[in-house]
C-alpha positions in Angstrom: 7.6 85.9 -0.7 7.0 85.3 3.1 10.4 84.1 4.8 9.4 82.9 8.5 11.7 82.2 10.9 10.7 78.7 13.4 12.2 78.5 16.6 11.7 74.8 17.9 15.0 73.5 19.0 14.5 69.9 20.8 12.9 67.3 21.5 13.5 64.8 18.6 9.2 64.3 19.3 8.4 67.8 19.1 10.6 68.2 16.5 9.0 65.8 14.0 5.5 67.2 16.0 6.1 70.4 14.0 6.4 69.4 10.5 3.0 69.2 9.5 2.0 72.5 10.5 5.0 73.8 7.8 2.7 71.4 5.7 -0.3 73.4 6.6 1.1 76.9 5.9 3.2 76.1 2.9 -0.5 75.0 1.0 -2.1 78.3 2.7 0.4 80.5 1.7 1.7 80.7 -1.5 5.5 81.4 -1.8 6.0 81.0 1.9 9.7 79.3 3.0 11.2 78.5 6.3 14.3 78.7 8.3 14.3 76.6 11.2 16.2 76.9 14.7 16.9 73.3 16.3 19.3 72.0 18.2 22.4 70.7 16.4 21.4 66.4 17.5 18.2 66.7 15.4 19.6 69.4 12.7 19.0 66.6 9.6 15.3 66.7 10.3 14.2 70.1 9.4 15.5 69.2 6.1 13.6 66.3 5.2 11.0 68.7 4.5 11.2 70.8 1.5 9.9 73.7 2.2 12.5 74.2 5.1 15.0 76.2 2.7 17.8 76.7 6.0 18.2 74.9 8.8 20.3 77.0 12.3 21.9 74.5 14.3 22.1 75.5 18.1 23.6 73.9 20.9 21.7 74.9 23.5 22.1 71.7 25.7 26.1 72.0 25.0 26.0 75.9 25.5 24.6 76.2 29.0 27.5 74.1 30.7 29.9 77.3 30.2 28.1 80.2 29.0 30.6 82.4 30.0 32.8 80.8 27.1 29.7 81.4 24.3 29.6 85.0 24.4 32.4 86.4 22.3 33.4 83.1 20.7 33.3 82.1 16.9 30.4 80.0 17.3 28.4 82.4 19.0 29.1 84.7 16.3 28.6 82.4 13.8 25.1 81.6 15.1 24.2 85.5 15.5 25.3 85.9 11.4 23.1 83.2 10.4 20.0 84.6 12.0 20.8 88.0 10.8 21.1 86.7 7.2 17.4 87.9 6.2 14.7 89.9 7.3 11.9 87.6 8.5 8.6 88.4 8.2 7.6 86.8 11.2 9.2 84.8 13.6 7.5 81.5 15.4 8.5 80.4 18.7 6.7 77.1 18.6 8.0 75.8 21.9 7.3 78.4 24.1 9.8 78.2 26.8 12.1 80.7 28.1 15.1 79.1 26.3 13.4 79.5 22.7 12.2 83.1 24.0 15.2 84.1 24.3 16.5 82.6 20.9 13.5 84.1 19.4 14.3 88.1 20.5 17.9 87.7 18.9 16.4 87.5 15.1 14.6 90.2 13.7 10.8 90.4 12.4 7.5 90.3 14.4 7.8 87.8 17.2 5.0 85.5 17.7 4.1 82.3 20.1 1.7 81.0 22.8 0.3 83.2 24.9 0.9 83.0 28.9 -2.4 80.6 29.5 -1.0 78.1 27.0 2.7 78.4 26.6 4.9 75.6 28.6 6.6 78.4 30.7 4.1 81.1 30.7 7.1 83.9 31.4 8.2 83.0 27.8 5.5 84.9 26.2 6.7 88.0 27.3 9.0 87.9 24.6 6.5 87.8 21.7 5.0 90.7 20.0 2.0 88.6 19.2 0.7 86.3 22.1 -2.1 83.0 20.4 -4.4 81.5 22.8 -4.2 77.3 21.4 -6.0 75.0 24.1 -3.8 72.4 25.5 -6.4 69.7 25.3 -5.5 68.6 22.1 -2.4 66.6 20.8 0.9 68.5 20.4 0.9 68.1 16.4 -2.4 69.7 16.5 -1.9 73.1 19.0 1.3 73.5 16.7 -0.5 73.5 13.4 -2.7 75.9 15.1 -0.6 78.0 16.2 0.9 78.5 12.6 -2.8 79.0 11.0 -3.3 81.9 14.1 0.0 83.4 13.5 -0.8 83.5 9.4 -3.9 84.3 9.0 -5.6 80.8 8.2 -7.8 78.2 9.3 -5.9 75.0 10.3 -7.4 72.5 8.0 -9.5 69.6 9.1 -6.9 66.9 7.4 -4.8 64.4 8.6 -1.2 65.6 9.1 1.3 65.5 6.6 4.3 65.5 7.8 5.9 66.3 4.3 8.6 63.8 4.0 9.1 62.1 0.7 10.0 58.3 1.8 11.7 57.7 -1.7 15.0 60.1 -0.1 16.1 57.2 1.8 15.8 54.7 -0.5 14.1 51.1 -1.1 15.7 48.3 0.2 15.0 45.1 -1.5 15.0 42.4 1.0 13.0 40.2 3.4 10.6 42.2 5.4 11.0 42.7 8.9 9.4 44.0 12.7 11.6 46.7 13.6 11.8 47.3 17.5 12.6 50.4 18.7 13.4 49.6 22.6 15.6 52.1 23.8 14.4 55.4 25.5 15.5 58.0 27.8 13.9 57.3 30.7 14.3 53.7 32.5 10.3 53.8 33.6 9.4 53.9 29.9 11.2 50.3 28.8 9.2 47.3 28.4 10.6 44.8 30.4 13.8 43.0 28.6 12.4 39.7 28.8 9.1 40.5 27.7 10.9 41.7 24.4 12.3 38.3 24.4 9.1 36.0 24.6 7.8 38.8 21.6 11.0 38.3 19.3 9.9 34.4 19.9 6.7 34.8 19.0 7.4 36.9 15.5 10.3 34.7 14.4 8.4 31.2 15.0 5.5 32.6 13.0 8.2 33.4 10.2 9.2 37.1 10.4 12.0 38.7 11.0 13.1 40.7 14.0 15.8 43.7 13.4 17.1 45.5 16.5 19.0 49.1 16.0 20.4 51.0 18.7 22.4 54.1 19.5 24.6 53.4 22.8 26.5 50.7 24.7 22.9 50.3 27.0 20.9 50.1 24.0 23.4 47.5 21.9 23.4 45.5 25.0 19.6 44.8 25.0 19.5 44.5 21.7 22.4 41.3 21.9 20.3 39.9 24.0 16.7 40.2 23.1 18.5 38.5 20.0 19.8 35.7 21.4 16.4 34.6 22.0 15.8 33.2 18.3 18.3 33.1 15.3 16.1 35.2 12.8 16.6 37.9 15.1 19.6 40.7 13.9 21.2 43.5 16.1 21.8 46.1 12.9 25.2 48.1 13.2 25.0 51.3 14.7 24.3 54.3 12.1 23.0 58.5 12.0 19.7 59.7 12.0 19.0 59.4 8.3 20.3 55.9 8.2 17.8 54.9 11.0 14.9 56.7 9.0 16.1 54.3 6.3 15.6 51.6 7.7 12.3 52.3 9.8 10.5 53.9 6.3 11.4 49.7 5.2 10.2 47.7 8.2 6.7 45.9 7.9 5.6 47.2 10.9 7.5 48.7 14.1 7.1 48.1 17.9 8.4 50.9 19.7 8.1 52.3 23.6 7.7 55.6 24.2 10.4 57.0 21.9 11.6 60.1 19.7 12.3 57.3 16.7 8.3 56.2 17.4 7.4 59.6 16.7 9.7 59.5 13.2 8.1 56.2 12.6 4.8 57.9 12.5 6.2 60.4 10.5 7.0 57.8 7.6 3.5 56.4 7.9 4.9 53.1 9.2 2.3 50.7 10.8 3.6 51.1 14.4 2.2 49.7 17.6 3.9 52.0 20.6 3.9 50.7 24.3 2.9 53.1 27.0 3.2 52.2 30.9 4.2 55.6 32.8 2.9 58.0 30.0 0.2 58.2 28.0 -0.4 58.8 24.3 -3.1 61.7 24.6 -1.4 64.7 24.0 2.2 63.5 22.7 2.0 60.0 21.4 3.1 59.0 18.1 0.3 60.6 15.9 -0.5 60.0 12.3 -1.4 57.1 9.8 -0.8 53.7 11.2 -0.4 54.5 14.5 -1.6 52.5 17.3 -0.9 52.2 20.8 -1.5 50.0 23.9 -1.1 51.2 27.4 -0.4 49.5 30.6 -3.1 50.3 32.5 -5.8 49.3 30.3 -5.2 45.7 31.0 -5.6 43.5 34.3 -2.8 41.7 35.4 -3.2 38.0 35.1 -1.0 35.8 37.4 2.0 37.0 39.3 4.6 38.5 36.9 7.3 40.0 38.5 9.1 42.2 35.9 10.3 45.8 35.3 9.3 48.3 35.5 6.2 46.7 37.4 3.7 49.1 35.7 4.3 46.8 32.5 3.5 43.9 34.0 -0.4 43.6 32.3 1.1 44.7 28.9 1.9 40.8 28.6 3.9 39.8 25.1 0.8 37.5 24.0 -0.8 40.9 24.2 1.6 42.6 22.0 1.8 39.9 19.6 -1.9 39.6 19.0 -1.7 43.5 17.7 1.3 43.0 15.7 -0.2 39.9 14.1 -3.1 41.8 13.3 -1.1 45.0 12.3 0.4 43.0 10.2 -2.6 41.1 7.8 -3.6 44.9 7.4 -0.2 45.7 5.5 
């Protein structure tokens, strides 16, 4: 049996951006399980996927405010036991920066990653044993799955990725179906203007669908109050965890999301989802896989003089949106 060790701590994206390649190496080699290193936020992820047999919670994020506190505490030793539990075979830093070096050199086993012209932070590759060239022009699922075929001694298969969760785990919920919108993300140049969300909730619900509206803090339940207000078939859900929000994304019709980590899980469950891009663009990190479509900002003119924000959304126009979500939705 092969036991690999996978360094790839955050973000929630690259995260879910890694699971296929398990997918790819799990097929390839026969036998082979995983232990995974992630940060503690997105620690039930890892395990949607069954060949990930442990999954070591860090805290990097948490750790780094008082480090002088880590070192000698039960935690820290804690963490040190769990990666000492096995013998690995080989271990994969898949995010190549110098925090996941660093993780990487604690466990024991041949250390591999990107080497300096391709890793993130080129320094970090100083800390592998064996260094892969994987060209960045190509979409983050895709260097990562070849990095694993390099690193195992395989050639990355020319399939769609499977991201290896079984959607059955969280269930099917028999009710009316729904457009899920997924508005709330980190940084406040990636939101689609509140009242274009507005005119698009509008638009669904008079046409007969149903709008649901999640969210995980006090900003995002605001929005989500009042992008409902604009129709009554329109529903802020209650808060929930990660598993309860792949729930109920694996049983929307189809999902409208900005650039998001829950876009990226919505691709993952092969959920016809149309992601909004104004800032950033979907070319080497956008929500990959079945069903995925996007629409960015600058490939429209504006038309008239809307005066919303962030002003580089202003051509992605909710008439816009709703045409693709219409059609999005006669495919399904």
């Amino acid at each position: 049996m092969t036991r690999v060790l996978l360094v790839k701590t955050s973000s929630m994206g690259d995260v879910i951006h890694t699971l296929p390649a398990i997918t790819d190496a799990c097929a390839a080699v026969p036998g082979i399980v995983f232990d995974w290193v992630v940060e503690e936020a997105f620690a039930e992820i890892p395990a949607w996927h069954p060949r990930v047999e442990r999954v070591i919670p860090v805290a990097v994020r948490r750790w780094r405010k008082n480090l002088f506190k880590l070192f000698g505490s039960d935690e820290w030793a804690r963490f040190r036991g769990q990666l000492g539990q096995y013998p690995y075979d080989l271990v994969i830093d898949a995010q190549g920066l110098i925090k996941s070096a660093v993780l990487t050199r604690l466990a024991g086993g041949v250390r591999c990653g990107y080497d300096r012209h391709c890793a993130r932070e080129p320094v970090a590759s100083l800390a592998y044993q064996k260094k892969y060239f994987v060209a960045k022009n190509q979409h983050a699922v895709e260097r990562t799955r070849e990095l694993f075929a390099q690193a195992l001694g395989y050639q990355k298969p020319q399939l769609p990725p499977d991201y290896g969760i079984d959607r059955r785990r969280f269930g099917e919920q028999a009710e009316p179906p729904y457009v899920l919108f997924l508005h709330g993300t980190t940084r406040a140049d990636k939101h689609w203007p509140d009242e274009y969300w507005q005119t698009l909730c509008r638009l669904l619900c008079d046409s007969g669908m149903t709008v649901r509206l999640p969210w995980w803090s006090d900003t995002e339940h605001r929005r989500a109050r009042m992008i409902a207000d604009a129709h009554p078939r329109a529903e802020v859900l209650s808060r929930t965890n990660l598993a309860g929000m792949a729930a109920t994304i694996a049983s929307a019709r189809a999902v409208v999301a900005v650039d998001t980590g829950l876009g990226h899980l919505a691709a993952a469950l092969a959920v016809p989802t149309l992601s909004l891009y104004g800032p950033t663009s979907p070319a080497l990190i956008g929500a990959y896989g079945p069903n995925q479509f996007h629409l960015c900002a600058h490939d429209f003119t504006q038309n008239g003089a809307a005066r919303v924000q962030p002003a580089v959304f202003a051509p992605l126009t909710p008439a816009v949106v709703f045409a693709r979500v219409r059609d999005m939705l006669g495919r399904t």
